[in-house]
Backbone of each chain as ProteinMPNN parsed JSONL, in Angstrom:
{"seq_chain_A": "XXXXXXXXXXXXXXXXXXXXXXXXXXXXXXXXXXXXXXXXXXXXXXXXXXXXXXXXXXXXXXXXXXXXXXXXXXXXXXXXXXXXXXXXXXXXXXXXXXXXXXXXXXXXXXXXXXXXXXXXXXXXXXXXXXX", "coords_chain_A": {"N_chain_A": [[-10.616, 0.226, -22.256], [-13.919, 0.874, -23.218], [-16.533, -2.147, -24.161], [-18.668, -3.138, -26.503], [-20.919, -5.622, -26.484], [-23.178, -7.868, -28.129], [-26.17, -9.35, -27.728], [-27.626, -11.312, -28.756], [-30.833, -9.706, -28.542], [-30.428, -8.446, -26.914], [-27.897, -5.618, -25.985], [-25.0, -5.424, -24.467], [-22.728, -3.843, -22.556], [-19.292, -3.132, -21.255], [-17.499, -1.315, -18.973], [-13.682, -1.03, -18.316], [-13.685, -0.102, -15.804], [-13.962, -0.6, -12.147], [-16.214, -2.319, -10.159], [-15.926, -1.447, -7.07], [-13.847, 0.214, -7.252], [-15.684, 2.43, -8.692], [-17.049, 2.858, -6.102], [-15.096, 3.561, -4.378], [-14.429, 5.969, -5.513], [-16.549, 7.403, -5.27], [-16.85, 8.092, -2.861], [-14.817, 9.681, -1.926], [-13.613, 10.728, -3.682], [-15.718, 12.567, -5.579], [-15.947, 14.068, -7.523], [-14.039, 12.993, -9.628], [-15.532, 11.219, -10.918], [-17.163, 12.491, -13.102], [-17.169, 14.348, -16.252], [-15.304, 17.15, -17.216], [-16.772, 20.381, -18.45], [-17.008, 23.024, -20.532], [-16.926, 26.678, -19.785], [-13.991, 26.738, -18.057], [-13.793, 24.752, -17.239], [-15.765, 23.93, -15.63], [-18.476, 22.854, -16.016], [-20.585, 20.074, -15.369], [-20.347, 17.675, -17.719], [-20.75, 14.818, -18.522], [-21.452, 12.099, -16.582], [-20.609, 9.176, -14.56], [-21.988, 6.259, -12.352], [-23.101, 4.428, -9.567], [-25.766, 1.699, -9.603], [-28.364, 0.026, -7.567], [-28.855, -2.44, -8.759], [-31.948, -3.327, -11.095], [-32.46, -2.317, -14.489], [-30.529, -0.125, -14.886], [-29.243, 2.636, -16.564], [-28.17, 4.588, -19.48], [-27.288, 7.397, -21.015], [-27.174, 10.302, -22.866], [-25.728, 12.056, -20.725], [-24.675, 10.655, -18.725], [-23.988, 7.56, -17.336], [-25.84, 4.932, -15.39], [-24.95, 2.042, -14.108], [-25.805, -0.897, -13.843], [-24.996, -3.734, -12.771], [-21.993, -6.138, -12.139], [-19.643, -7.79, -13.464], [-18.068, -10.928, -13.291], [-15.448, -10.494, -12.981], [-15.865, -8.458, -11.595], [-15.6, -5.901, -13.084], [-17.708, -2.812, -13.818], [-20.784, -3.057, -15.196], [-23.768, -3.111, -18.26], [-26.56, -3.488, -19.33], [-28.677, -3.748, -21.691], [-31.952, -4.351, -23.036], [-32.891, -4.336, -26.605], [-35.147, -2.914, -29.411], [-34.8, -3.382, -31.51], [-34.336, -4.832, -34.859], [-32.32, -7.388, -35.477], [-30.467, -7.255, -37.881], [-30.895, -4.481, -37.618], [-29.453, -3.498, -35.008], [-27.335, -2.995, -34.484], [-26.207, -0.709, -35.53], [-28.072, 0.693, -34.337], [-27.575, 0.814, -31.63], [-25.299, 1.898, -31.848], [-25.152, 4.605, -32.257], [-26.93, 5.126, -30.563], [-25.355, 4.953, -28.078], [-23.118, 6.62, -28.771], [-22.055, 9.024, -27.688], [-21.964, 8.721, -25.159], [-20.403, 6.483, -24.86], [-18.093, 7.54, -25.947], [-17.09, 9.515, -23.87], [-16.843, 7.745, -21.098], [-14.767, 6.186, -22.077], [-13.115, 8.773, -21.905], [-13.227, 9.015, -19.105], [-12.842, 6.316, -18.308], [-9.642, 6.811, -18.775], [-8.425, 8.638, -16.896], [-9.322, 7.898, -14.316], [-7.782, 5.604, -13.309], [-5.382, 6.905, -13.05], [-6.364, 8.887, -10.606], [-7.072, 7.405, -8.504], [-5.178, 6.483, -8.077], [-3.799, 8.214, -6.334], [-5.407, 9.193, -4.915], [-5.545, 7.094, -3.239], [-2.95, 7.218, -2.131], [-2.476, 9.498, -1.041], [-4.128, 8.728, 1.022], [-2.862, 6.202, 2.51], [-1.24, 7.657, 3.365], [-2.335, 9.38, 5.738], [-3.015, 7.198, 6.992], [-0.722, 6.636, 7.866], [0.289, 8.696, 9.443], [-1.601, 8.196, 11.527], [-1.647, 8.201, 15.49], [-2.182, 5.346, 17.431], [-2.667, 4.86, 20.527], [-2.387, 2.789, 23.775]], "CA_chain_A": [[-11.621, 0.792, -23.14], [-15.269, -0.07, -22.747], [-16.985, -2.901, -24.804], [-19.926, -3.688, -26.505], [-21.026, -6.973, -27.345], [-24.496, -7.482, -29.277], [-25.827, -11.175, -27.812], [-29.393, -11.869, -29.506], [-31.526, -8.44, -29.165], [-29.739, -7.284, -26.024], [-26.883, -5.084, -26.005], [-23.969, -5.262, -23.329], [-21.586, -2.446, -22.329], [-19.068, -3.622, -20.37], [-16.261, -1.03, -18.843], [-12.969, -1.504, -17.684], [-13.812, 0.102, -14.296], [-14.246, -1.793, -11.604], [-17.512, -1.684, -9.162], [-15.27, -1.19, -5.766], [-13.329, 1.668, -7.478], [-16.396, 3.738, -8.554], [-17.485, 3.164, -5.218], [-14.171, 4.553, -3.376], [-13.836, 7.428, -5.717], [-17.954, 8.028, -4.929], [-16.389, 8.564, -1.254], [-13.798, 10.342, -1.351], [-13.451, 11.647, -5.031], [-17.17, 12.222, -6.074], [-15.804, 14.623, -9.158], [-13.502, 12.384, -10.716], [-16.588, 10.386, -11.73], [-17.728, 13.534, -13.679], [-16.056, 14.961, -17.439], [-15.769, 18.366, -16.355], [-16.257, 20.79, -19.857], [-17.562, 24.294, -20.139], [-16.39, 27.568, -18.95], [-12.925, 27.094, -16.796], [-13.664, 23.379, -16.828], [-16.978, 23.84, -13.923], [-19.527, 22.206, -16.069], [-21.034, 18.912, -15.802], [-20.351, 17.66, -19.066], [-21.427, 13.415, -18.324], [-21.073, 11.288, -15.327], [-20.872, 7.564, -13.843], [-22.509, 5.869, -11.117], [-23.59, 2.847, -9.746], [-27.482, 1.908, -9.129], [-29.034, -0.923, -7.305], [-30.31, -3.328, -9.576], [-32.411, -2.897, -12.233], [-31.506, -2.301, -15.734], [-29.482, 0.667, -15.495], [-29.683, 4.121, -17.419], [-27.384, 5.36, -20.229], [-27.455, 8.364, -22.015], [-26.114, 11.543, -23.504], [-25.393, 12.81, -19.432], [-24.251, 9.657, -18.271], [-24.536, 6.001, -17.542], [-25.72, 4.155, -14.155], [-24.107, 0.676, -14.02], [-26.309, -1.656, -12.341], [-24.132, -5.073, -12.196], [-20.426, -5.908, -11.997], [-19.486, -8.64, -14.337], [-17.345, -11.799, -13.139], [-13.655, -10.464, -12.757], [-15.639, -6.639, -11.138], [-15.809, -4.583, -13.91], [-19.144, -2.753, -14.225], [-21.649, -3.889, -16.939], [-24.58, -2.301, -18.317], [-27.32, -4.397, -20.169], [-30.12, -3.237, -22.578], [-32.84, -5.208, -24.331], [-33.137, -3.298, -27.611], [-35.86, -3.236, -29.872], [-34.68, -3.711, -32.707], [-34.016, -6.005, -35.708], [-31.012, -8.24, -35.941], [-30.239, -6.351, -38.818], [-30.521, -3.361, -37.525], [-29.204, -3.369, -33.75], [-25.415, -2.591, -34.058], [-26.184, 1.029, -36.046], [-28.877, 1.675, -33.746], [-26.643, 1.007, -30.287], [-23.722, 2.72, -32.185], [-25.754, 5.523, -32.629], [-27.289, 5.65, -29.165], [-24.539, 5.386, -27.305], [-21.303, 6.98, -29.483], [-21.343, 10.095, -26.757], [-21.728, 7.792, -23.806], [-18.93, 5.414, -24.561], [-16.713, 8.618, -26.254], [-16.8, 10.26, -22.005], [-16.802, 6.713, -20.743], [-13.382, 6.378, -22.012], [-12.495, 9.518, -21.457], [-13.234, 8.775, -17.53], [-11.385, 5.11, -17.991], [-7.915, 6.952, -19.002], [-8.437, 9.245, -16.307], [-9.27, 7.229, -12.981], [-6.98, 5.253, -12.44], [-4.514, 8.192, -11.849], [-6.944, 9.944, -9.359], [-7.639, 6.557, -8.088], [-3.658, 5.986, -7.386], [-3.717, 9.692, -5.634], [-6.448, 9.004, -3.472], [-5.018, 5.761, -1.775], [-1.578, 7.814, -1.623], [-2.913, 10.539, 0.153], [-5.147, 7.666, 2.531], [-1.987, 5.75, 2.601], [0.032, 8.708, 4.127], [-2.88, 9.914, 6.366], [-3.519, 6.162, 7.854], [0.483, 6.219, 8.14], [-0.002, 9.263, 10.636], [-2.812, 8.199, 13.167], [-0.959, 7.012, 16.19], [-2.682, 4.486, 18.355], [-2.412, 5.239, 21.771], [-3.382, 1.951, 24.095]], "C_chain_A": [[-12.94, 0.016, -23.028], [-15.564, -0.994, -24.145], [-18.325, -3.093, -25.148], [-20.327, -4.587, -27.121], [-22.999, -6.785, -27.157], [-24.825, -9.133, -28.786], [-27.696, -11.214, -28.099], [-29.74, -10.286, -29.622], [-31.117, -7.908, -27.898], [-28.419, -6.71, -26.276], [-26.007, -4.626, -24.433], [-22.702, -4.448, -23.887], [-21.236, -2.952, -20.659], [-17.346, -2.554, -19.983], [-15.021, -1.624, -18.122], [-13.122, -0.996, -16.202], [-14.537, -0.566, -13.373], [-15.331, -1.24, -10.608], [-16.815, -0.587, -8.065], [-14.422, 0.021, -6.25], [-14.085, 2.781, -7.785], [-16.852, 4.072, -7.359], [-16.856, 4.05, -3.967], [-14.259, 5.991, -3.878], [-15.227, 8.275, -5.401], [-17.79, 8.981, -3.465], [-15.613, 9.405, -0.915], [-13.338, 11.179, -3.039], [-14.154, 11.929, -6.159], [-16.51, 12.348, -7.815], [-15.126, 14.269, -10.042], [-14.626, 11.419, -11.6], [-17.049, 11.551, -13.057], [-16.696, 13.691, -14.854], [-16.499, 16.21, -17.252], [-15.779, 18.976, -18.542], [-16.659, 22.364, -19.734], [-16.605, 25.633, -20.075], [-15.233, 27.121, -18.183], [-13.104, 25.532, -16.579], [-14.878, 23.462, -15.238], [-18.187, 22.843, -14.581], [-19.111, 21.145, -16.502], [-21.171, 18.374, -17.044], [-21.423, 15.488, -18.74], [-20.529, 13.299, -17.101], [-21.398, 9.891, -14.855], [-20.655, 7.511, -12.958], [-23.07, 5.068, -10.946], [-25.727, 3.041, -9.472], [-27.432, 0.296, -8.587], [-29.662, -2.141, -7.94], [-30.878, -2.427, -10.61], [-32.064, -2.868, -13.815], [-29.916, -1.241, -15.969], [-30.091, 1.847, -16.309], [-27.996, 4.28, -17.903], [-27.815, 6.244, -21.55], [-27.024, 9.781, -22.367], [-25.025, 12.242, -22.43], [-24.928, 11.766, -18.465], [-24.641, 8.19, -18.267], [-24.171, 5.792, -15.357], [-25.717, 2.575, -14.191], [-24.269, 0.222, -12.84], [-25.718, -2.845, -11.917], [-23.062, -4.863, -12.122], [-20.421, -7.574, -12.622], [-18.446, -9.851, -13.343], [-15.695, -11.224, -11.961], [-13.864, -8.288, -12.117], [-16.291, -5.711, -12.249], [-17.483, -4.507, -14.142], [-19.538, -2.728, -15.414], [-22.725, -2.61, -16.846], [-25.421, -3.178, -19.191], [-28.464, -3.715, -20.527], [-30.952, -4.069, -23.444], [-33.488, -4.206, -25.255], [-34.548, -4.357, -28.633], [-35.905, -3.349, -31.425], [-34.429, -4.812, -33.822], [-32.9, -6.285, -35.694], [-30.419, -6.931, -36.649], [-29.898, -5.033, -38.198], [-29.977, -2.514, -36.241], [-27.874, -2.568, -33.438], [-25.366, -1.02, -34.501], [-26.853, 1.593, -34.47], [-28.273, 1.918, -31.917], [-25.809, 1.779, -30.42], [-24.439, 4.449, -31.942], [-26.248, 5.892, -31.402], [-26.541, 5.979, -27.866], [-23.017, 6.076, -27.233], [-20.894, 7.885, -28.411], [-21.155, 9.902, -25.523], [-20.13, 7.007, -23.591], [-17.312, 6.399, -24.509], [-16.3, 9.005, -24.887], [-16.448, 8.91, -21.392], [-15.002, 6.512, -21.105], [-12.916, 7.063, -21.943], [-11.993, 9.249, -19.859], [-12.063, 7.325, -17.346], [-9.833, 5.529, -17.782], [-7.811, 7.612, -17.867], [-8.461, 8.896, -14.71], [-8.426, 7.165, -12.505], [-6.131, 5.961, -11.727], [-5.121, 8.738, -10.71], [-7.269, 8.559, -8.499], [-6.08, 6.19, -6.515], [-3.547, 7.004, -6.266], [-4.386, 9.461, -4.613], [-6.182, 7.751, -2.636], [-3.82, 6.198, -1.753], [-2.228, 8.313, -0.339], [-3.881, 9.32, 1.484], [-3.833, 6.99, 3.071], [-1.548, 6.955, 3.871], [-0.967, 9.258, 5.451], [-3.217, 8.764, 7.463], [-1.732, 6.218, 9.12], [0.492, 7.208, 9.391], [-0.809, 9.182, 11.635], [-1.97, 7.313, 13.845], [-2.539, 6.542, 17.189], [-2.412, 4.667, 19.78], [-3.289, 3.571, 22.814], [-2.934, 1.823, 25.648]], "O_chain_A": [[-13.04, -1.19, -22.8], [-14.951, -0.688, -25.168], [-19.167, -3.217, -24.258], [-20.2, -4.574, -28.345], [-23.738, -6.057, -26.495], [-24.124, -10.063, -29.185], [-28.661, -11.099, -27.343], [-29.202, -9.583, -30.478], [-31.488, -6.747, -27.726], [-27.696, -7.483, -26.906], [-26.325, -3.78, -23.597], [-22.047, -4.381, -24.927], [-21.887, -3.114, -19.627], [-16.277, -2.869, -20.507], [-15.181, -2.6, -17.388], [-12.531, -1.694, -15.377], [-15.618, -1.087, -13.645], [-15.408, -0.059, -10.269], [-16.983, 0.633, -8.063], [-14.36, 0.922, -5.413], [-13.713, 3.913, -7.474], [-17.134, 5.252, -7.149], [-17.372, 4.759, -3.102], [-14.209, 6.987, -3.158], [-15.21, 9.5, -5.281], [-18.31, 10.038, -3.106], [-15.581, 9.916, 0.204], [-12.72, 12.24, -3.122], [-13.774, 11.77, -7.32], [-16.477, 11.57, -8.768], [-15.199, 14.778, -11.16], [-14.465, 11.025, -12.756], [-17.249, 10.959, -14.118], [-15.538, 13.307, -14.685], [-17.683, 16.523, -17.132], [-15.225, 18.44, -19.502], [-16.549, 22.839, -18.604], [-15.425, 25.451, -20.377], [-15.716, 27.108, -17.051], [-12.468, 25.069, -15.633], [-14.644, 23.065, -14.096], [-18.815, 22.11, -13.817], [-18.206, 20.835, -17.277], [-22.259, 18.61, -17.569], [-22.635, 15.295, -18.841], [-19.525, 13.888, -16.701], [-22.584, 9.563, -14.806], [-19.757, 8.088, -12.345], [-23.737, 4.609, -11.873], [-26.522, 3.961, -9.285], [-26.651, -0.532, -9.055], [-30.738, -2.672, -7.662], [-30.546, -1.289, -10.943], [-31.185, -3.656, -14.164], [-28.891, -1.356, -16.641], [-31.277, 1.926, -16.629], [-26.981, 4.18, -17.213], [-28.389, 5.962, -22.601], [-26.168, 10.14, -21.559], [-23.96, 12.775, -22.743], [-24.809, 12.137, -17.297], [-25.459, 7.693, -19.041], [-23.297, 6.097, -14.545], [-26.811, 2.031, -14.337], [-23.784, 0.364, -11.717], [-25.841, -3.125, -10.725], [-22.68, -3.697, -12.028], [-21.196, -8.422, -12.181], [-18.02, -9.208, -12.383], [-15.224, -11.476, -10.852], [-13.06, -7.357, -12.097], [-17.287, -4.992, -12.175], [-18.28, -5.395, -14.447], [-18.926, -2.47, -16.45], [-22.777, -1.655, -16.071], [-24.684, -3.734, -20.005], [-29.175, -3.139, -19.702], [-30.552, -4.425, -24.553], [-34.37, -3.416, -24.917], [-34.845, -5.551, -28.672], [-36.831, -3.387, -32.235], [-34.32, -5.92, -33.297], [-32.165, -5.327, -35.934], [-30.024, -5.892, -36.12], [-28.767, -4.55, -38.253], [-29.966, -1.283, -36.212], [-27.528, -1.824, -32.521], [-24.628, -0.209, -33.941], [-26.423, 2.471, -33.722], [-28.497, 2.89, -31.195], [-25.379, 2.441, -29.476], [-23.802, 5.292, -31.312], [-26.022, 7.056, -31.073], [-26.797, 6.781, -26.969], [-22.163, 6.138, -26.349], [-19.727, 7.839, -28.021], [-20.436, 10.579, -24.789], [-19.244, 6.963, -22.737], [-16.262, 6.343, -23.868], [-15.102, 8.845, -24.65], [-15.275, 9.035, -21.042], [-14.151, 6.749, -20.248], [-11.737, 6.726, -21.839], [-10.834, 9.254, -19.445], [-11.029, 7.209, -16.688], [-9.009, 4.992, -17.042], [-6.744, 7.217, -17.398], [-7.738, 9.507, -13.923], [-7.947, 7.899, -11.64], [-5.929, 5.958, -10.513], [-4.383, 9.079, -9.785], [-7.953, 8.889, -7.53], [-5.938, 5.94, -5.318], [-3.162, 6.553, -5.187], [-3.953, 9.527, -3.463], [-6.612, 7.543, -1.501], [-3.193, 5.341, -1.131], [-2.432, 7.864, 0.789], [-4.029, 9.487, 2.695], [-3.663, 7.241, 4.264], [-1.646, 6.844, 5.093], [-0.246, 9.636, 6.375], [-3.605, 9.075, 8.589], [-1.56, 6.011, 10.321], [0.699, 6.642, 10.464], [-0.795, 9.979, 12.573], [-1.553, 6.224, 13.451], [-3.541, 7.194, 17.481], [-1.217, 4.383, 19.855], [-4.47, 3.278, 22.628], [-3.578, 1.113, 26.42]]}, "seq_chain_B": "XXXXXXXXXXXXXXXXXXXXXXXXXXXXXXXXXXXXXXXXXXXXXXXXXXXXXXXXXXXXXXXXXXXXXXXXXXX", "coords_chain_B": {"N_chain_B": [[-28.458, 9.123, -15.918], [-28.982, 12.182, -14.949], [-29.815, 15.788, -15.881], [-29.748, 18.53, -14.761], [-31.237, 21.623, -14.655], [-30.832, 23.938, -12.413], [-31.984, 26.398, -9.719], [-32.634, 29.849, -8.306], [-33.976, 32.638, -7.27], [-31.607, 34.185, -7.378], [-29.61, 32.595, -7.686], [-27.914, 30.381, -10.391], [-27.49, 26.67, -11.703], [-26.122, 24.068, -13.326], [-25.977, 20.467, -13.076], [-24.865, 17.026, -12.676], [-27.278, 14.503, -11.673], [-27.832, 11.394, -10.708], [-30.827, 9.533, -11.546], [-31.84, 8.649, -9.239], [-31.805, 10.268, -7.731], [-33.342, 12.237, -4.995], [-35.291, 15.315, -5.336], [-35.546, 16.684, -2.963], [-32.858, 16.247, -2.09], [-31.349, 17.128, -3.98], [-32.038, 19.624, -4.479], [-30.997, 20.35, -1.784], [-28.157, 20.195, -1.884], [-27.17, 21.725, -3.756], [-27.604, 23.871, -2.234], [-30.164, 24.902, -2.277], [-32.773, 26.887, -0.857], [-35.639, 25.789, -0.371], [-38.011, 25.949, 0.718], [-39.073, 28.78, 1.381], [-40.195, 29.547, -0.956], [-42.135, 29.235, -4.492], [-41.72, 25.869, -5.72], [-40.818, 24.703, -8.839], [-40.896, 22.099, -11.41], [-39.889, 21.387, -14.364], [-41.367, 23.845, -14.782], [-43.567, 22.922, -13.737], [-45.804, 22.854, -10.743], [-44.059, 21.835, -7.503], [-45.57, 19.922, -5.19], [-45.612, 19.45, -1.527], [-45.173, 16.32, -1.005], [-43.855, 15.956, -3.236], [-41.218, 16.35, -2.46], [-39.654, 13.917, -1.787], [-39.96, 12.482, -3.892], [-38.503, 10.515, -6.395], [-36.067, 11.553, -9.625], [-36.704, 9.309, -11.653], [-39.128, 8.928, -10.739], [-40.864, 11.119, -11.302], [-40.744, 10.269, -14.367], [-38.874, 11.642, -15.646], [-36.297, 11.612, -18.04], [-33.846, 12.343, -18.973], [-33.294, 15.142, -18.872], [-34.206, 17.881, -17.082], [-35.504, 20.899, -15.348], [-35.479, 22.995, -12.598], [-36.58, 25.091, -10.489], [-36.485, 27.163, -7.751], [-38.212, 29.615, -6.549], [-38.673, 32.868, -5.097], [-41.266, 34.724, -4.339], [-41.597, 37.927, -3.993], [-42.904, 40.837, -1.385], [-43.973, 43.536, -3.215], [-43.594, 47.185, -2.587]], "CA_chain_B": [[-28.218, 10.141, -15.119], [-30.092, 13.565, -15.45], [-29.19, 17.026, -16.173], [-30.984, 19.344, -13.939], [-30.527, 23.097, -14.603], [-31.536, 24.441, -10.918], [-31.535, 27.773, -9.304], [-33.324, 30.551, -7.205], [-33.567, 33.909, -7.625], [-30.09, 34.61, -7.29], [-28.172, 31.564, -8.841], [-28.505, 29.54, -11.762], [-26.524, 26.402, -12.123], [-26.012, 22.758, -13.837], [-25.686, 19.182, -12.542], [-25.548, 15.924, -13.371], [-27.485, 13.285, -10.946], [-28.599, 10.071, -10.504], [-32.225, 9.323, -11.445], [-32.807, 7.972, -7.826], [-31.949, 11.271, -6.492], [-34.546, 12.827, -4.747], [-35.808, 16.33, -5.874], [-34.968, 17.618, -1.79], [-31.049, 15.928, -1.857], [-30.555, 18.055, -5.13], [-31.938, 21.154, -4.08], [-30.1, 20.578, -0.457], [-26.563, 19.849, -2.339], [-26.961, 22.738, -4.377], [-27.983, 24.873, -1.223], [-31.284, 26.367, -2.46], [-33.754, 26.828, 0.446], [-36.762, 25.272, -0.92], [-38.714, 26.362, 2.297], [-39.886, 29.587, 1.463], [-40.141, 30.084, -2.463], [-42.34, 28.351, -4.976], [-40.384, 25.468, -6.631], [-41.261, 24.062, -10.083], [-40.394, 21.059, -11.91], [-40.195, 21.417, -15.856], [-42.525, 24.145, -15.119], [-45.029, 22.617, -12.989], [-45.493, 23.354, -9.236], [-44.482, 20.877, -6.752], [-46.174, 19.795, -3.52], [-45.053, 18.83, 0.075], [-44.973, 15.545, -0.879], [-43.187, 15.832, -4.472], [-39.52, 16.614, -2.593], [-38.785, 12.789, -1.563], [-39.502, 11.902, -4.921], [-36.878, 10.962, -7.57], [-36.853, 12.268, -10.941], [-37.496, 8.215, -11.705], [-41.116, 8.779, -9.792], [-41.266, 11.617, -12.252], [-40.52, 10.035, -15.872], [-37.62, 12.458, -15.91], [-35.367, 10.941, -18.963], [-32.277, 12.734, -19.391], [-32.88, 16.944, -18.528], [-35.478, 19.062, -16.604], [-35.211, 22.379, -15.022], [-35.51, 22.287, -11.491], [-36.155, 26.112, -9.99], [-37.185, 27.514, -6.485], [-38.849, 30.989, -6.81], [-39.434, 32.981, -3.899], [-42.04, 35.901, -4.866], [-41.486, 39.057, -2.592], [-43.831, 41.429, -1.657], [-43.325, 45.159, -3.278], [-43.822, 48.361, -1.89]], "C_chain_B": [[-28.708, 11.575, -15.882], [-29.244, 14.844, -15.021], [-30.181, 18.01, -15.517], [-30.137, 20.707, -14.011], [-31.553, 23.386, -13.196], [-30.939, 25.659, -10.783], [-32.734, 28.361, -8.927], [-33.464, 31.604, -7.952], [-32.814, 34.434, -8.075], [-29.141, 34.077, -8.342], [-29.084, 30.606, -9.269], [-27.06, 28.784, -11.846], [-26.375, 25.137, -12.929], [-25.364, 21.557, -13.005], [-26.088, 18.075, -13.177], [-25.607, 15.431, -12.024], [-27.975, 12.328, -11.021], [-30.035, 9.712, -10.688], [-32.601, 9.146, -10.139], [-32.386, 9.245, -7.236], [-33.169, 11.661, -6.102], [-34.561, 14.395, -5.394], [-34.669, 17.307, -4.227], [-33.555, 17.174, -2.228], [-30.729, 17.036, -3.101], [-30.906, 19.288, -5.405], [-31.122, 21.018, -2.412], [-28.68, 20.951, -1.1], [-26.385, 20.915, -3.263], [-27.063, 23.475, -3.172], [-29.221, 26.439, -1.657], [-31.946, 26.043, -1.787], [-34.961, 27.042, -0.698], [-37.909, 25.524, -0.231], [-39.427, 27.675, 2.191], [-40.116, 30.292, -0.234], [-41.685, 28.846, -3.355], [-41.578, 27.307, -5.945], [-40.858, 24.594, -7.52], [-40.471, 23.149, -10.724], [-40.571, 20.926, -13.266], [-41.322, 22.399, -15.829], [-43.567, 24.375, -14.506], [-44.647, 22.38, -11.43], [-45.254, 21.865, -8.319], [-45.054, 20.753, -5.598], [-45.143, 19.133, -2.518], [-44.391, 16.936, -0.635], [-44.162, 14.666, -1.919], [-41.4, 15.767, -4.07], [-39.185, 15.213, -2.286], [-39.155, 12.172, -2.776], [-37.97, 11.943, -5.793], [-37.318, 11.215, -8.747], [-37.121, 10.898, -11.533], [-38.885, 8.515, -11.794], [-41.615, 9.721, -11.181], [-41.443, 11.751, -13.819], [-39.229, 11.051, -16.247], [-36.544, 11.47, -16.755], [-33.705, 10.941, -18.676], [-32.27, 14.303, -19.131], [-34.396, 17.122, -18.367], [-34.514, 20.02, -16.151], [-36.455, 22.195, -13.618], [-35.719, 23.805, -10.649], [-37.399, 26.272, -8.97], [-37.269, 29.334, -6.724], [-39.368, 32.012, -5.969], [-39.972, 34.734, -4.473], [-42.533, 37.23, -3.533], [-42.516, 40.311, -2.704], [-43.459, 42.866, -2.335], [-43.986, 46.193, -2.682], [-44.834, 48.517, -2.622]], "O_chain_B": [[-28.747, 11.856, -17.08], [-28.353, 14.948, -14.178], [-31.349, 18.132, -15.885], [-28.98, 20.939, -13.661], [-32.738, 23.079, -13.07], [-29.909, 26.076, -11.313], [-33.801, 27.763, -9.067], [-33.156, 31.625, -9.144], [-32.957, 35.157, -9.06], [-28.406, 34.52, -9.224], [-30.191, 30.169, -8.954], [-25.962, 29.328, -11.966], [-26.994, 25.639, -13.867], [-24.335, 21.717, -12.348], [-27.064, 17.897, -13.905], [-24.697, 15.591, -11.21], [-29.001, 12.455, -11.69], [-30.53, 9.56, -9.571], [-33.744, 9.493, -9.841], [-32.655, 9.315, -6.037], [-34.119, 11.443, -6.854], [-33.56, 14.589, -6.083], [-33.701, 18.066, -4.265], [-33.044, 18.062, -2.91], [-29.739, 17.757, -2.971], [-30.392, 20.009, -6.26], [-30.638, 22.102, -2.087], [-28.144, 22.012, -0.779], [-25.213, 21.028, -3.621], [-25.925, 23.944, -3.126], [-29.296, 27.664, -1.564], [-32.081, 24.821, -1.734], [-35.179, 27.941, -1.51], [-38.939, 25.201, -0.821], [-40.43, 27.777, 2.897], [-40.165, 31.502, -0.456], [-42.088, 27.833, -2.783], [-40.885, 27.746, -6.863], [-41.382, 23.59, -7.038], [-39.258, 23.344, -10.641], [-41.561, 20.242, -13.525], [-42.266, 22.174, -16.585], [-44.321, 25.348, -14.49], [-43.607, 21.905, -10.975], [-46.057, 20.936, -8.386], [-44.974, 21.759, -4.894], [-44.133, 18.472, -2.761], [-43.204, 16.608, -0.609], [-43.839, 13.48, -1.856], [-40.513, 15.375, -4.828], [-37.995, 15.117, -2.588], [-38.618, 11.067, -2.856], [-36.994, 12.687, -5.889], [-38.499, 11.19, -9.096], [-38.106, 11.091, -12.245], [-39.627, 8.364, -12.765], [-42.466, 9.319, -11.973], [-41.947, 12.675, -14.456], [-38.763, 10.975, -17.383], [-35.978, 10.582, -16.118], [-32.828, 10.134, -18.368], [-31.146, 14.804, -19.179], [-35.367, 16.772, -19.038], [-33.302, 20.099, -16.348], [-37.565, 21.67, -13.531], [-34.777, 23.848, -9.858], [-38.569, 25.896, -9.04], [-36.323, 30.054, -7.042], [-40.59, 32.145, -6.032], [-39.243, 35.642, -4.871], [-43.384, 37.324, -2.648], [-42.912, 40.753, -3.783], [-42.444, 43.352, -1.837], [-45.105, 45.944, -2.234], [-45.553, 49.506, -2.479]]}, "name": "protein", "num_of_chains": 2, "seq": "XXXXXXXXXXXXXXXXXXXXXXXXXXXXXXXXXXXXXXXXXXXXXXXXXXXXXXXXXXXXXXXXXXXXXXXXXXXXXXXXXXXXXXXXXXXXXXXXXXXXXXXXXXXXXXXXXXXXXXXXXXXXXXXXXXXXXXXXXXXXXXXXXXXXXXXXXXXXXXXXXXXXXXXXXXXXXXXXXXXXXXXXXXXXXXXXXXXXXXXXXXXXXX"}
């Protein structure tokens, strides 16, 4: 489940997903990054993705997760402008529909994560080598 | 990440991408031919040199509307 810790007037969001796994499923299983909703399950409901540097972007349609914390898992860092006082409503509040999909996507990975190195698994297991 | 309603004439559809996309990668990946239509951005027309932008370049937040328009002649 993702985290958010509050350290002076920035605010960190830190999920359990790890850099190197959004980056395989970017490759080979763009749309598990995506919460599908809509019609028949076709629309783009939110989505995560990494970025380069920078601060990062999160908001109602997703979050881009520019570092990777210590032990992998991607981070997300914001310097808010608000008062002491009044920081923890106003993060709660900015990001409740971010984090709500955000864990939706956490419970959801790993299974498509396990699937997609089966199926690579079984497809490496068939290439013969010829020398 | 941004919400771009895009579409042509024909089709009309929804996406979410990446601020650093460019304008061309997300009309290519949809497959609207940008090449012979006019194609507007929230609206406003872009130029030649508007498709390798990203919606970044453009202050784009969180949702525009992203449509290619191609205006045919009538009888």
């Amino acid at each position: 489940m993702a985290k958010i810790t509050i350290v002076g007037n920035a605010a960190v969001l830190k999920s359990d997903l790890k850099k190197e796994d959004i980056q395989e499923l970017k490759k080979y299983c763009p749309k598990a990054l995506t919460v599908w909703g809509g019609e028949d399950n076709k629309e783009p409901m939110f989505s995560i993705g990494l970025t380069n540097g920078g601060e990062g972007k999160i908001n109602k349609y997703g979050i881009e997760f520019p570092t990777a914390a210590a032990d992998g898992c991607v981070t997300l860092t914001q310097v808010r402008k608000e008062s002491p006082e009044e920081i923890v409503n106003a993060v709660a509040d900015d990001w409740a529909i971010a984090v709500k999909y955000l864990n939706q996507l956490e419970s959801v990975i790993p299974h498509v994560l396990e699937s997609v190195r089966a199926e690579r698994q079984q497809l490496m297991g068939s290439i013969t080598v010829l020398q | 990440m941004i919400q771009v309603k895009l579409g042509n004439n024909l089709q009309r559809s929804t996406v979410i991408v990446d601020s650093n996309a460019t304008i061309r990668s997300v009309l290519e990946d949809a497959g609207i031919d940008y090449g012979a239509g006019i194609t507007t951005l929230n609206g406003s027309t872009l130029h030649p040199g508007d498709f390798e932008k990203t919606f970044d370049d453009f202050g784009i937040k969180e949702d525009c509307m992203l449509y290619s328009v191609r205006k045919a002649d009538n009888a």
